[in-house]
C-alpha positions in Angstrom: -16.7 -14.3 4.1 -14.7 -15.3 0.9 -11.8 -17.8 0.6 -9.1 -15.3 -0.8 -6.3 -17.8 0.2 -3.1 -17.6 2.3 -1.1 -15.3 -0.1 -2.4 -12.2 -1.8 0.2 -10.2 -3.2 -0.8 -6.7 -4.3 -0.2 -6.3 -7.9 1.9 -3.5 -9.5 1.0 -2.0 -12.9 3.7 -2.2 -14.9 3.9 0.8 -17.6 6.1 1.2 -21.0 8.6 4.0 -21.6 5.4 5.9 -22.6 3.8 5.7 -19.7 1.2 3.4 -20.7 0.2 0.1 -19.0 2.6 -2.7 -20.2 0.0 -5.4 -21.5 3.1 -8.0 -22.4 4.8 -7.4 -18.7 1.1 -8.1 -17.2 1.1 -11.6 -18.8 4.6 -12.3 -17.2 3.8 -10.6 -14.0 0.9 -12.8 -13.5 2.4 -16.0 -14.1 5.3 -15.3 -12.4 3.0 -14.4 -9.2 1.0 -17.8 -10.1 4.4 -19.9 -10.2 5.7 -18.7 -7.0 2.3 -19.7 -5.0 0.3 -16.5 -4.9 -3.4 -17.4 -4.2 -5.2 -13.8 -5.0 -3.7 -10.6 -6.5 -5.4 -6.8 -6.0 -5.4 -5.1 -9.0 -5.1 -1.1 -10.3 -4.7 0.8 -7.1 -2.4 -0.9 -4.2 0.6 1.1 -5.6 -0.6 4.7 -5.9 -1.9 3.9 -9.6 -5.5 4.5 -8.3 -5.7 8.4 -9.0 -3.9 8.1 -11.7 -5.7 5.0 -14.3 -8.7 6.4 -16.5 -11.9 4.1 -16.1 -10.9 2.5 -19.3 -7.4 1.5 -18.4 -8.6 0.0 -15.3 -11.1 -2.2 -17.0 -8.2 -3.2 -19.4 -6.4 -4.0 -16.5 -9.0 -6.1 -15.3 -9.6 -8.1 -17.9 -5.9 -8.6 -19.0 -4.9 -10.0 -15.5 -8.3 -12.2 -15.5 -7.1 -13.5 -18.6 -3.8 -14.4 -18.1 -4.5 -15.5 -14.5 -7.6 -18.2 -16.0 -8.7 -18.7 -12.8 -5.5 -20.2 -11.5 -5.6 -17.1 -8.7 -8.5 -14.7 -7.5 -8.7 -11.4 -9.2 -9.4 -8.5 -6.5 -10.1 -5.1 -8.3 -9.6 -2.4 -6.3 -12.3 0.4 -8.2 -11.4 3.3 -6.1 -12.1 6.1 -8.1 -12.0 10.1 -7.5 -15.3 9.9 -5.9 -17.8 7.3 -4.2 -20.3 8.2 -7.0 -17.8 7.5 -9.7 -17.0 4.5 -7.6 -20.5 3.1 -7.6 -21.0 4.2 -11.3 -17.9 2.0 -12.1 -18.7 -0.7 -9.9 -22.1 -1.2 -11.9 -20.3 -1.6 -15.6 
């Protein structure tokens, strides 16, 4: 089993008055979660955002809190889409 540390915080998505993810608050989210000891974050679907991310704003998701985080903290994507075969289909990109 994986080493996922002793504080995993689940991750909100922060969004803009348009109701589109917040790239700049993701940046301070995620070193703000570093600085204050977090070990592992879950990503894109801990806070209800899950049914409601297209496929391509979860992968920007992804990749924007992989960046920012540099591997200073474990990325944990949850994938969860509408259905298992959209699931698997995503999982596989």
């Amino acid at each position: 089993m994986r080493d996922f540390g002793e504080m995993i915080t689940s991750m909100i998505t922060p969004f803009d008055s348009e109701l589109k993810i917040c790239l700049p608050k993701i940046d301070t989210l995620v070193e703000t979660l570093i600085a204050t000891g977090t070990d592992a974050v879950i990503v894109g679907g801990v806070t209800g955002e899950a049914e409601t991310l297209t496929r391509d704003e979860k992968l920007m998701l992804f990749k924007t809190v992989k960046r920012v985080a540099k591997k200073r903290l474990k990325v944990i994507a949850s994938v969860t889409m509408a259905t298992p075969d959209e699931t698997f289909e995503f999982i596989d990109q």
